[in-house]
N, C-alpha and C positions, 0 to 999 in steps of 0.2 A: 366439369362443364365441357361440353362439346364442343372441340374445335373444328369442325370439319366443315362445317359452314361458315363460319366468321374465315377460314382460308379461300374457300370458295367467291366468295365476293372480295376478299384482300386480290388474290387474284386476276378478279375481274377490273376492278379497280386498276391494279397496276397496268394490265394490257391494255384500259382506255389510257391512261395517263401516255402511256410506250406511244401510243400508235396516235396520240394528240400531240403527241409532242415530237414525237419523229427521232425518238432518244435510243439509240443502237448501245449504246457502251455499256460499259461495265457498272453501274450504278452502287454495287455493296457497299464498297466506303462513302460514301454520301450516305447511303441508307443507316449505317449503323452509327455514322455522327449524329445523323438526326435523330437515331434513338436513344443517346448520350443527351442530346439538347434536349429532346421531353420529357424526360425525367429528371433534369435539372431544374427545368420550367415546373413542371409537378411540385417536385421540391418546393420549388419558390411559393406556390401558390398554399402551400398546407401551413406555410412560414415553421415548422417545426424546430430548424435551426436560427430562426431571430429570435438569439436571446437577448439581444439588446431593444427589443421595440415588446411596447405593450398591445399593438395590434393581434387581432385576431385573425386566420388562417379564412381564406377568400368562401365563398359558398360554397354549400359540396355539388351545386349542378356544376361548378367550373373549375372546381377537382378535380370532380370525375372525366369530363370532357378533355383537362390534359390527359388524364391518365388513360384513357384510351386514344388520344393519340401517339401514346408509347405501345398498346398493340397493334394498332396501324403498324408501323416498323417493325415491330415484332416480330408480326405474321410475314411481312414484304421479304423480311429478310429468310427466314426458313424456307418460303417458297425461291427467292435466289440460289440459297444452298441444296435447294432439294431437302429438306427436312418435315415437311406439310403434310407428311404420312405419319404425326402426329394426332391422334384423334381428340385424347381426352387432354384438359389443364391437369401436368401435372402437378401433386402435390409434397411437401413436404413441412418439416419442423425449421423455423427459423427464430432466432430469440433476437430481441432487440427492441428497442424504441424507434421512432419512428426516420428520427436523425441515421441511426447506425443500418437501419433499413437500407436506406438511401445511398448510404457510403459503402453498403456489400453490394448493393445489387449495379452500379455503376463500376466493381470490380467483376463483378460474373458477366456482365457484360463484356468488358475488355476481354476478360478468358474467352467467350466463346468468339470473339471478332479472332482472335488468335487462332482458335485451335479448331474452329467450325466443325464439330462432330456433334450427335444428338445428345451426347449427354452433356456438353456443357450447354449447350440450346435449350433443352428442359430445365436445366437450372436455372435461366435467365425467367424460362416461366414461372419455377419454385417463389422466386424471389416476388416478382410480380405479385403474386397469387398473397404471399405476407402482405406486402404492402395495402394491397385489398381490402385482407382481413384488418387488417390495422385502421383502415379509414370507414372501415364498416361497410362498404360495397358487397353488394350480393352479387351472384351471376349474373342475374334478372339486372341489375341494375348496368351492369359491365354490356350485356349485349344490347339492350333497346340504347343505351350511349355509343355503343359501337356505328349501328346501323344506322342512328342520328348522324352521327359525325362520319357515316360511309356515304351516306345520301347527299350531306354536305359538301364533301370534298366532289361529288360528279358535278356539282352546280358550279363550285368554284372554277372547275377544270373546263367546264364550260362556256364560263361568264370569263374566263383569260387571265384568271388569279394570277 
């Protein structure tokens, strides 16, 4: 999948956000808690780890919609680190259920909050990218959710969310 676009509007996004809000500082660590909190929320919402409840994991329109709000921050963050000269999602092998998903990729995340180079940054996408496949998301489905929830977020930023 093409990233080059989905940074380009992450981008534009963050500099209305900047210049709405009059925010100078240093934002990373905000940024990468709040990519920790949505994909806890994700979590929550696929319920993979309630094995004590008989409920069923939430619709996948409102799956998918957290789960692109974890490339919201994603992307925020790569272009804070200067990393956005990434083009393509990339890919790799990851084994796991959906639970064990979730508990590597909230470790690959930690690593690259640490160690901020592109190669732990691409593995945060690796993981991502399982997780995906795991929920049966297409690309197609990843970016018109993105760009939903990109147009959203200018409304809310807007209306004084």
């Amino acid at each position: 999948m093409q990233l080059t676009i989905l940074f380009t509007m992450q981008q534009e996004l963050d500099s209305f956000i900047q210049n709405n809000r009059q925010q100078q500082t240093d934002v990373f660590q905000e940024k990468g808690l709040a990519l920790l909190v949505e994909l806890a929320e994700l979590a929550n919402e696929t319920r993979c780890f309630k094995f004590w409840s008989a409920k069923g994991p939430s619709e996948d329109t409102i799956i998918l919609e957290e789960y692109v709000d974890s490339i919201h921050f994603l992307l925020s963050l790569g272009i804070e680190k200067d990393l956005h000269t990434l083009t393509t999602w990339p890919v790799g092998e990851v084994e796991g259920n959906l639970t064990q998903l979730f508990l590597a990729t909230n470790g690959v995340i930690h690593r690259f909050l640490e160690e901020l180079t592109m190669e732990s940054y691409e593995q945060v996408w690796v993981y991502y990218g399982a997780i995906a496949n795991k929920l049966g998301f297409t690309n197609e489905d990843i970016i018109q959710a993105y760009i939903a929830k990109n147009e959203e977020n200018y409304n809310r930023q807007k209306t004084g969310y």
